[in-house]
C-alpha positions in Angstrom: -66.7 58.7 -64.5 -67.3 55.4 -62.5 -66.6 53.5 -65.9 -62.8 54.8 -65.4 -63.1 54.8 -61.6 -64.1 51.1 -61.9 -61.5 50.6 -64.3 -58.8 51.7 -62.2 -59.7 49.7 -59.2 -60.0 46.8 -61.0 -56.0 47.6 -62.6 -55.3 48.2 -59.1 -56.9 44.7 -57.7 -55.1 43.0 -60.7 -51.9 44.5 -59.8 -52.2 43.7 -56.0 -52.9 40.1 -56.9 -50.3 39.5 -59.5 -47.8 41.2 -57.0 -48.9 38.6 -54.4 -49.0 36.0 -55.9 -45.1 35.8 -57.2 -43.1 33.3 -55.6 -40.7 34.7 -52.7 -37.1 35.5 -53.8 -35.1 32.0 -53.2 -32.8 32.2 -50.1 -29.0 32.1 -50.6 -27.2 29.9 -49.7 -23.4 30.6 -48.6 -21.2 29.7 -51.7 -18.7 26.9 -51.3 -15.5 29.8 -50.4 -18.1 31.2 -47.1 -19.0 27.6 -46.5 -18.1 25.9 -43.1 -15.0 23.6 -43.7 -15.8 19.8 -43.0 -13.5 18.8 -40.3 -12.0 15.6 -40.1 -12.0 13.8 -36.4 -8.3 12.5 -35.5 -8.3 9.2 -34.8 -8.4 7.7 -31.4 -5.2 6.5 -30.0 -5.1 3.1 -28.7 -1.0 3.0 -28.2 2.1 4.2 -28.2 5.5 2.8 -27.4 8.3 5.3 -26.9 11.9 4.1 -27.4 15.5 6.3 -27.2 15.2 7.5 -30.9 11.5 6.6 -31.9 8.1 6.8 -31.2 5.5 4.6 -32.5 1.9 5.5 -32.3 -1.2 3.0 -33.1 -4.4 4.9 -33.4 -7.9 3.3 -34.9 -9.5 5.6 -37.2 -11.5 4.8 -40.4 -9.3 2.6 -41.9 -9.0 0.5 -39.2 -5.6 -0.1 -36.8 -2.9 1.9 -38.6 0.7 2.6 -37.4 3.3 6.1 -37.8 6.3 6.0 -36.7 8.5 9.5 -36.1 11.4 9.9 -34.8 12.8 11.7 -32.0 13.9 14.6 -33.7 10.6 14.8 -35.4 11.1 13.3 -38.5 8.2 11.0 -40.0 9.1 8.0 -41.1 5.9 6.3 -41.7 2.5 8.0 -41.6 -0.9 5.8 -40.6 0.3 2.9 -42.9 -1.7 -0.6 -42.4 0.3 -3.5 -40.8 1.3 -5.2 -44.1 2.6 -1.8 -45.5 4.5 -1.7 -41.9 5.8 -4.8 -42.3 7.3 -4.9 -45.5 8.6 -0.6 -45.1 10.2 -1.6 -41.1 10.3 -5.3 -39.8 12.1 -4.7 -37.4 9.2 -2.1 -36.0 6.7 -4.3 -37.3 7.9 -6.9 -34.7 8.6 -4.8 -31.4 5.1 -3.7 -32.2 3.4 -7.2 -32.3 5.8 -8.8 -29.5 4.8 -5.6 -27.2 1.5 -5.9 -27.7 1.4 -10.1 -27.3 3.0 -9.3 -24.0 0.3 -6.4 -23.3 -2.1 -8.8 -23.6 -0.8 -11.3 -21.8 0.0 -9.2 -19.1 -3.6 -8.5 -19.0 -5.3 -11.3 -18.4 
């Protein structure tokens, strides 16, 4: 009788460690659908000039200085394009921008 009695505490004690001793479930983590969305910062702006039928607006983000240009009755004409892309798509923009902006500065000093 303590042969099986010994027996069965030792099953038991092997049972207790082996249950112990398995690695904790891993935690889960929240699939890409429940995941936070990564949101984007807008991009400071550092100008705008406002004219009768268009706006432009001149905002420094990661790309640098960019430029859009929309017009009064909403439409986009030009969305955060460099100043060569400006250039060549509206000269005539390109160059109220830079002659503003040469007399902004010289204003300023």
């Amino acid at each position: 009788m303590l042969q099986v009695m010994k027996s069965g505490f030792l099953l038991a004690g092997a049972a207790l460690v082996l249950g112990c001793s398995q690695a904790p479930p891993p935690t889960q983590r929240p699939s890409a659908a429940t995941a936070e969305p990564v949101v984007k910062p807008e991009p400071a702006v550092i100008g705008r000039l406002v004219g009768r039928d268009r706006t432009i607006t001149i905002p420094s983000g990661e790309r640098g200085v960019v430029y859009s240009e929309q017009r009064s009755d909403g439409t986009v004409l030009a969305h955060e394009v460099g100043e060569n892309e400006l250039r060549a798509l509206a000269p005539e923009v390109y160059r109220q921008v830079k002659e503003s902006l040469a007399v902004g500065i010289a204003d300023n000093r």
